[in-house]
C-alpha positions as CSV (number, residue, x, y, z in Angstrom):
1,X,-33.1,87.7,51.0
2,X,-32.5,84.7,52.8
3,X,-30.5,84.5,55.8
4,X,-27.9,82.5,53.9
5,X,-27.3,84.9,51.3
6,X,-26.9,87.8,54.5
7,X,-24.2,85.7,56.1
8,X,-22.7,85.5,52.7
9,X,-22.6,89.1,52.2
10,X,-21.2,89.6,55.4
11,X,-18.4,87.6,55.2
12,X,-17.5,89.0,51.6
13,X,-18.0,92.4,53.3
14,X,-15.3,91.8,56.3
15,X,-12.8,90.1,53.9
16,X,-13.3,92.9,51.9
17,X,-11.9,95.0,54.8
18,X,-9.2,93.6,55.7
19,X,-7.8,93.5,52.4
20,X,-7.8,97.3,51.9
21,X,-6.4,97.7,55.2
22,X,-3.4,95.3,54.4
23,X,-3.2,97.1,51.0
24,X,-3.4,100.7,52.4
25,X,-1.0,99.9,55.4
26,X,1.9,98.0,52.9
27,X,1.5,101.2,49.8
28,X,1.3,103.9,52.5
29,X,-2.0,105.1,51.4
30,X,-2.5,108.7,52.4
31,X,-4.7,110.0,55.0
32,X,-7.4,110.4,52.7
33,X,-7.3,107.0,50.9
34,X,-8.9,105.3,54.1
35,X,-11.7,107.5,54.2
36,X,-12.8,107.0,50.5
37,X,-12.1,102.8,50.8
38,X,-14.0,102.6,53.3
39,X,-17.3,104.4,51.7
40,X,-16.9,102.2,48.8
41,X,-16.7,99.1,50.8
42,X,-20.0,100.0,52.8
43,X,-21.8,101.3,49.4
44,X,-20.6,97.8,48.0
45,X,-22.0,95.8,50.5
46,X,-25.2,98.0,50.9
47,X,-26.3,97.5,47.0
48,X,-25.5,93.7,47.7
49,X,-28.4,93.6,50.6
50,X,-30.7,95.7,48.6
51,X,-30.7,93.4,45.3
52,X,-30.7,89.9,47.1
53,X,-34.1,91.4,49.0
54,X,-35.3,92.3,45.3
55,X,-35.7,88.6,44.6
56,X,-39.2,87.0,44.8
57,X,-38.9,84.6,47.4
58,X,-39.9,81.1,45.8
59,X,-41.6,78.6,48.1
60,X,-41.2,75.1,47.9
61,X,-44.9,74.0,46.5
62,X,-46.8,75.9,43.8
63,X,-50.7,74.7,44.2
64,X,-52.1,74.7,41.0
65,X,-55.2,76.7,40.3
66,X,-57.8,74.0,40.0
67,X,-56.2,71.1,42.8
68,X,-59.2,68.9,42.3
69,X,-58.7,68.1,38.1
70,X,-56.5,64.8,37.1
71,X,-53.5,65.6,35.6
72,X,-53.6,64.4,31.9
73,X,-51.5,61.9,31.0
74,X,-48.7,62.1,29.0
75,X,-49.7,60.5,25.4
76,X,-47.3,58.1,24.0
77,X,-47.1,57.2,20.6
78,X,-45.3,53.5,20.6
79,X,-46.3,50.2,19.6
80,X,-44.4,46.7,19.9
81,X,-43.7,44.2,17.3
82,X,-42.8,40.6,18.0
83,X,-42.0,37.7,15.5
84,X,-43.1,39.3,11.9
85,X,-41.3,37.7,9.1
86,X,-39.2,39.2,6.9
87,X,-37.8,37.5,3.8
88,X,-33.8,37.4,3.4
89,X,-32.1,36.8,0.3
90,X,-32.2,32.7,0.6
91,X,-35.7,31.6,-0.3
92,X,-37.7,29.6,2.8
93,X,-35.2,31.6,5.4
94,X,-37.2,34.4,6.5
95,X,-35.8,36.8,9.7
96,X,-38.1,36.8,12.7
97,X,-38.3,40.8,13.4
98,X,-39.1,42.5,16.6
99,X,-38.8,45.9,17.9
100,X,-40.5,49.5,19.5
101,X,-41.9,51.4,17.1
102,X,-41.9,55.0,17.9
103,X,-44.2,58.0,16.0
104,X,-45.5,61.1,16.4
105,X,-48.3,62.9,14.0
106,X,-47.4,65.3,11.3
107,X,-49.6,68.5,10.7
108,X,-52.7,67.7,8.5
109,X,-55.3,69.7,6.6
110,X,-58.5,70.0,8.2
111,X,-60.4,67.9,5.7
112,X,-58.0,64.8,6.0
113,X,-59.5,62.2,6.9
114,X,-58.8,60.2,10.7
115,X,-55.7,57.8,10.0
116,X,-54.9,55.2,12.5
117,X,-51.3,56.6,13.4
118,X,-50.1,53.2,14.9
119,X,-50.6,51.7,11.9
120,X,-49.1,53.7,9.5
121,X,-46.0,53.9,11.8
122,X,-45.8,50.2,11.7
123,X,-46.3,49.5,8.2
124,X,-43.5,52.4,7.0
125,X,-40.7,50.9,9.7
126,X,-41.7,47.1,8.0
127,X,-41.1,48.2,4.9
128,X,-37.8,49.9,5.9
129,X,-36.8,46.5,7.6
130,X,-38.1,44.2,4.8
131,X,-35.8,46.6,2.0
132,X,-32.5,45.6,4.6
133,X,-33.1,42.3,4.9
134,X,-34.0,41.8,1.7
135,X,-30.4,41.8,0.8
136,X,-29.0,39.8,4.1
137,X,-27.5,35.9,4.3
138,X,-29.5,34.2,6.8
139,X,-26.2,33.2,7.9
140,X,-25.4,36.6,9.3
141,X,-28.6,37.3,11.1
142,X,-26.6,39.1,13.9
143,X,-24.9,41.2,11.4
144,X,-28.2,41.7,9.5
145,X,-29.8,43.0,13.4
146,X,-27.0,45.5,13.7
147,X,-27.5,47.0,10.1
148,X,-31.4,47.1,10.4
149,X,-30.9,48.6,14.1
150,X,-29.1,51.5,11.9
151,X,-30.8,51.9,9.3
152,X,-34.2,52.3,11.4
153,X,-33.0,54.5,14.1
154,X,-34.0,58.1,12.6
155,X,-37.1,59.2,12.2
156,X,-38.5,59.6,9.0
157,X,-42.1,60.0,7.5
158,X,-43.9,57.3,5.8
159,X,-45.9,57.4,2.2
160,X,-48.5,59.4,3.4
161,X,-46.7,62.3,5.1
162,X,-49.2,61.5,7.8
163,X,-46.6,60.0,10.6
164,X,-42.9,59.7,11.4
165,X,-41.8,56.9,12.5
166,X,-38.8,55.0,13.6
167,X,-37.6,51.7,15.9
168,X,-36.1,50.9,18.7
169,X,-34.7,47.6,20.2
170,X,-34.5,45.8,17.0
171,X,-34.0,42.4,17.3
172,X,-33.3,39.7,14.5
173,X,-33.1,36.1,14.5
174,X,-34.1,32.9,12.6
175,X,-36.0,29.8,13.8
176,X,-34.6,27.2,15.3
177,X,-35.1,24.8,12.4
178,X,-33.9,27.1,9.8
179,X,-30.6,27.7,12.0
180,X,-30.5,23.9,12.3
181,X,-30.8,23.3,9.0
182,X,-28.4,25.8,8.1
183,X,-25.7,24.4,10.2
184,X,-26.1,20.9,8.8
185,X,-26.1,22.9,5.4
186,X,-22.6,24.1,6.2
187,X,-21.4,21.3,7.6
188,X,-22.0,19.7,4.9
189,X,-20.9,21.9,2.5
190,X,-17.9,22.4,4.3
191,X,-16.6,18.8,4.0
192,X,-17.7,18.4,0.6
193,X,-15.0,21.2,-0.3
194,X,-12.5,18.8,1.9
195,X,-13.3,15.8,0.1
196,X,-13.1,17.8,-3.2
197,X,-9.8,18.9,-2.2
198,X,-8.6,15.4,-1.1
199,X,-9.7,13.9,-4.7
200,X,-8.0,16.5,-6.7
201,X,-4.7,15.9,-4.3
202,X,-5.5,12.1,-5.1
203,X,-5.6,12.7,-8.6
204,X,-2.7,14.7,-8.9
205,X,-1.0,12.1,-7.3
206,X,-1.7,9.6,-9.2
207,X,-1.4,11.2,-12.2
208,X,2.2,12.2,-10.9
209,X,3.2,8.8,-10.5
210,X,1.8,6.8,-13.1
211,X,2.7,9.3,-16.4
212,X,6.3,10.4,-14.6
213,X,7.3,8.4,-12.0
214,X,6.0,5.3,-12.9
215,X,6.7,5.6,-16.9
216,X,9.0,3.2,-17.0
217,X,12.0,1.5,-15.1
218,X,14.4,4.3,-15.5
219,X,11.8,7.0,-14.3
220,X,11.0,4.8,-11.4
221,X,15.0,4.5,-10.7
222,X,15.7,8.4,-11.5
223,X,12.5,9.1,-9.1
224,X,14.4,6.7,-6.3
225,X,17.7,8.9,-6.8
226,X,15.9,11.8,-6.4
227,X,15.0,10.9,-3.0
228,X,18.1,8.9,-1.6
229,X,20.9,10.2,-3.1
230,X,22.7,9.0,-0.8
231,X,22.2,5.5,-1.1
232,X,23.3,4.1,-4.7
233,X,23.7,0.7,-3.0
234,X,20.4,0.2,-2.1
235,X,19.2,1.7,-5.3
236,X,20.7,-0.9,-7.8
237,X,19.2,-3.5,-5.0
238,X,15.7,-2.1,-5.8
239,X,16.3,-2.2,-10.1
240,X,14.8,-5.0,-10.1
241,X,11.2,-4.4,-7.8
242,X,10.8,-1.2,-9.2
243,X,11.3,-2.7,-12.7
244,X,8.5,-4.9,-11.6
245,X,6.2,-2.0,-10.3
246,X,6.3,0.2,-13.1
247,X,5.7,-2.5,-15.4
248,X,2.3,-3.6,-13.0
249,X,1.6,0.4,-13.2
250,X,1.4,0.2,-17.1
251,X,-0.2,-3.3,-17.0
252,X,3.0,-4.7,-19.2
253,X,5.4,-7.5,-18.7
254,X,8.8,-6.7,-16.9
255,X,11.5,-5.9,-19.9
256,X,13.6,-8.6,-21.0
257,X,16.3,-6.3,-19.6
258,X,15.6,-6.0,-16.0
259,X,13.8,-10.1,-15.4
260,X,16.7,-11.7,-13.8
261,X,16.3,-8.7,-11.5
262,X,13.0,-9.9,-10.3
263,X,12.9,-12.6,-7.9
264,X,10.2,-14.8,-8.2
265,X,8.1,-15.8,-4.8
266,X,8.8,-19.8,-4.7
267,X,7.7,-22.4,-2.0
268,X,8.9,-26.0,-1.7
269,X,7.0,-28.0,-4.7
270,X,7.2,-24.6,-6.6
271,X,9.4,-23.5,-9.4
272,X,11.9,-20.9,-9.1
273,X,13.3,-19.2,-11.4
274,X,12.2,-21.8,-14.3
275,X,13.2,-24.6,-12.4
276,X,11.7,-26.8,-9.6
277,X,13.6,-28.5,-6.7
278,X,14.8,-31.2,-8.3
279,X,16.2,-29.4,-11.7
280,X,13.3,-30.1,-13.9
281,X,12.7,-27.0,-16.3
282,X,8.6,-26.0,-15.3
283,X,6.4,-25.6,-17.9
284,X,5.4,-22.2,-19.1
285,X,3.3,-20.6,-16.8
286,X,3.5,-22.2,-13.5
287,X,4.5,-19.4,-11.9
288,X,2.2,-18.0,-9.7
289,X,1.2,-14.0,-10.0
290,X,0.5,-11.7,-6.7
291,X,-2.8,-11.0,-8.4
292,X,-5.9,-12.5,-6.5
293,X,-9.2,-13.4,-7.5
294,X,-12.4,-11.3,-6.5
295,X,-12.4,-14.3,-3.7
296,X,-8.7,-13.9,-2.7
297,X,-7.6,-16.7,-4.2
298,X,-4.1,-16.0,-6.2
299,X,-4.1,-16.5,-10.0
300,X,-1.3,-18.3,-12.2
301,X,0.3,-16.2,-14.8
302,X,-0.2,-18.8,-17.9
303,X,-3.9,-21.0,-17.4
304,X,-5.7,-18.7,-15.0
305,X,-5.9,-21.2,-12.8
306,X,-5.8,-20.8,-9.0
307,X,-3.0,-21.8,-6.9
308,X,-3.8,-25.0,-4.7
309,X,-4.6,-24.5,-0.8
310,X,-2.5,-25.8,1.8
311,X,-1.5,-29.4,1.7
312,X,-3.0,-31.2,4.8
313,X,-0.9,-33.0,6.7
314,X,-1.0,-36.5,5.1
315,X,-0.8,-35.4,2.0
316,X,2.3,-33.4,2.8
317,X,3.8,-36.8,4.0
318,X,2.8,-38.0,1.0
319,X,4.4,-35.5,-1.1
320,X,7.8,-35.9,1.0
321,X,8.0,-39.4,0.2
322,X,7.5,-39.1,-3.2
323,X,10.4,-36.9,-3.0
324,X,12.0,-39.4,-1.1
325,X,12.1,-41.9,-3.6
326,X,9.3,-44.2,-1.5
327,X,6.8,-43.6,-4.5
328,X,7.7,-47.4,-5.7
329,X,6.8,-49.6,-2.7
330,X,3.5,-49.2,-1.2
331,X,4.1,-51.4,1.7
332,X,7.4,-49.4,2.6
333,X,4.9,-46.2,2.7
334,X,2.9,-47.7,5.2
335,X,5.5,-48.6,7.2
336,X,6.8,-44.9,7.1
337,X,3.9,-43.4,7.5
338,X,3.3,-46.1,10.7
339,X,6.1,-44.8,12.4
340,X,5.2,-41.0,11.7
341,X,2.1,-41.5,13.2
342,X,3.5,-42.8,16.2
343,X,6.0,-40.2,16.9
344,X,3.6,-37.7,16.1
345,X,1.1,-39.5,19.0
346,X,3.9,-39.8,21.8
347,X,4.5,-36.1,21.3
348,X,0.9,-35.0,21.6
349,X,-0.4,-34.4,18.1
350,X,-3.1,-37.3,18.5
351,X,-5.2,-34.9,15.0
352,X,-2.6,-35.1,12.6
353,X,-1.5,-39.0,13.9
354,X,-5.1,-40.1,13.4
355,X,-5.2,-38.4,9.6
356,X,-1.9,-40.3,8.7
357,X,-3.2,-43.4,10.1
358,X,-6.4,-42.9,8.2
359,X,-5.0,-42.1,5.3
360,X,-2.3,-44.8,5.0
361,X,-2.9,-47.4,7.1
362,X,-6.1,-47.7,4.6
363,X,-5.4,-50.5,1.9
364,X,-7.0,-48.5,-0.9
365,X,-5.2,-45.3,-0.2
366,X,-2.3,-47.0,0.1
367,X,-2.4,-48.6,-3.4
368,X,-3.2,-44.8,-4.7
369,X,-0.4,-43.3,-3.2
370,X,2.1,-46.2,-4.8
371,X,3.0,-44.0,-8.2
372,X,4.6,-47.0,-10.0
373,X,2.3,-49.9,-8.9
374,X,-0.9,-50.0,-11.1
375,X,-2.5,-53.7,-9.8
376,X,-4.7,-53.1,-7.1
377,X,-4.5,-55.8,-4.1
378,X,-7.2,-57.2,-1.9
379,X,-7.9,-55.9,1.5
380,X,-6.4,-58.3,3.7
381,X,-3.2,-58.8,2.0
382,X,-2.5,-55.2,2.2
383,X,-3.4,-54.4,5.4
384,X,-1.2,-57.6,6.8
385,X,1.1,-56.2,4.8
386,X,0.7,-53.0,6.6
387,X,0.8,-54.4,10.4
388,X,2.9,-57.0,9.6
389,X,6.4,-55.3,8.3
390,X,7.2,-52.5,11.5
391,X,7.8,-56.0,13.8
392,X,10.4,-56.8,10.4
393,X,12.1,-53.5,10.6
């Protein structure tokens, strides 16, 4: 008995004591109570000594018997695996597996023949993995490590009854091209469905517009109504351009109903509505279409012809004194044009004063421009002509 377990008993013992005194002193114990308590208390604390000195006393080293023998060493049946490939259900995407493989031996006859143990072990835990991921997206390779970290955490014998086996620290992952390629893969995938979409939105659009809304003029109006109900002014202004759109939706001509609604795109020189500027009724087709060519160049409605570029400068001038009424008198044109020129100059426009100039301060151009004379002149009388008249006026 240790001297910790005596100073234990002790103390118990005196507690003890002074608990059947309080007792015996507050219930009035007779005279022969105290006699009896206090036998069992010393018979109590005497059978407490005798069984703690009963105990084998345990030191605190056990030699063994033979001190001078190595200790064996504890066997361990484990093997890693690193970077075995296992297929998943996408062809070319195979997993790269790792992991501890744990066995131990089952019993075997006494015939049976050696088996590598390591071997077996590893072969049943592959085949356990390569049955998961069989069935796994390469996509979900983290998902796919979680499920084959289950699925090989119990130990379980392999086809020979020989081993049981099991894994631990499973990982899972793909290559770095595969996951790559994958990802470009989705990507892609991902805005083809977009696209997709955005087609089929286009198409329903467009079918939306040109079998309802763009039927005819009163579907285009109705389809206006719809959508600004409240403004009925603005609608009857726009009779006339929507007659004109859903009649270039259904490659037709505006209805006879709706053409003096359509207002016709004129420029000076250029008919309007059937007429030019001076009142003269324009032939059939002069009117020029906002179609263009594959160039850009605009179309006419009637010939197919294209509509003439920008006048330069002279021939403008030209055109405006035609207009004019100074068609007649060559002479009188180059005067005109003379004095142009000059104004043009003392303001700053020396480009376009040198073109006039050029243009009609030459005899021969001069005669061209005159629309009523048809004898040409020689050189020198028209140019004196030319210089000679501005000192006149």
């Amino acid at each position: 008995m240790s001297s910790g377990h005596k100073t234990a008993t002790v103390f118990l013992t005196v507690i003890c004591a002074l608990l059947l005194v309080i007792a015996g002193l507050s219930l009035q114990w007779p005279v022969w109570a105290w006699p009896a308590s206090a036998a069992v208390l010393v018979a109590g604390s005497a059978a407490a000594f005798w069984s703690g000195s009963r105990r084998r006393p345990s030191g605190p080293w056990e030699y063994p018997a033979h001190p001078d023998l190595p200790v064996p060493p504890v066997e361990r049946w484990e093997r890693t695996v690193a970077g075995v490939a296992l297929p998943s259900s996408v062809p070319d995407y195979d997993f790269l597996f790792s992991a501890t493989i744990r066995w131990r031996p089952l019993g075997a006859a006494v015939d049976a023949p050696r088996v590598n143990a390591g071997g077996l072990a590893v072969d049943a835990v592959l085949a356990r993995a390569r049955a998961v991921t069989a069935r796994q997206n390469p996509h979900h390779s983290t998902l796919a490590q979680h499920q084959l970290d289950g699925a090989l955490g119990t130990m379980e014998p392999d086809v020979t009854d020989r081993v049981e086996a099991m894994a631990e620290n499973v990982t899972l992952q793909l290559s770095d091209a595969d996951r790559e390629r994958l990802t470009k893969l989705s990507t892609v995938r991902k805005d083809e469905d977009v696209w997709e979409h955005e087609r089929n939105y286009e198409r329903s659009k467009r079918t939306y517009l040109g079998n309802e809304v763009l039927k005819d003029t009163g579907s285009a109006v109705v389809w206006w109504m719809a959508k600004h109900d409240d403004r009925i002014e603005k609608t009857v202004d726009l009779i006339g351009p929507l007659a004109q759109l859903s009649s270039a939706a259904n490659n037709q001509e505006v209805p006879e109903l709706f053409r003096h609604l359509v207002a016709r795109p004129g420029a000076p020189g250029e008919p309007v509505n059937g007429e030019s500027l001076n009142g003269a009724t324009a032939p059939h087709g002069a009117y020029f279409s906002s179609f263009a060519a594959p160039d850009g160049q605009p179309f006419r409605d009637g010939d197919g012809e294209r509509e003439p570029e920008e006048p330069d400068v002279p021939t403008a001038l030209g055109s405006f004194m035609d207009d004019a009424g100074l068609a007649g008198d060559a002479y009188v044109r180059a005067l005109f044009a003379r004095r142009i020129a000059d104004c043009l100059a003392a303001e700053g426009c020396e480009e376009a004063a040198s073109a006039i100039r050029r243009r009609f301060d030459s005899p021969g151009s001069a005669e061209d421009e005159s629309a009523g004379d048809s004898d040409e002149e020689a050189p020198g009388e028209a140019g004196g002509a030319g210089y000679g008249t501005p000192e006149e006026g």
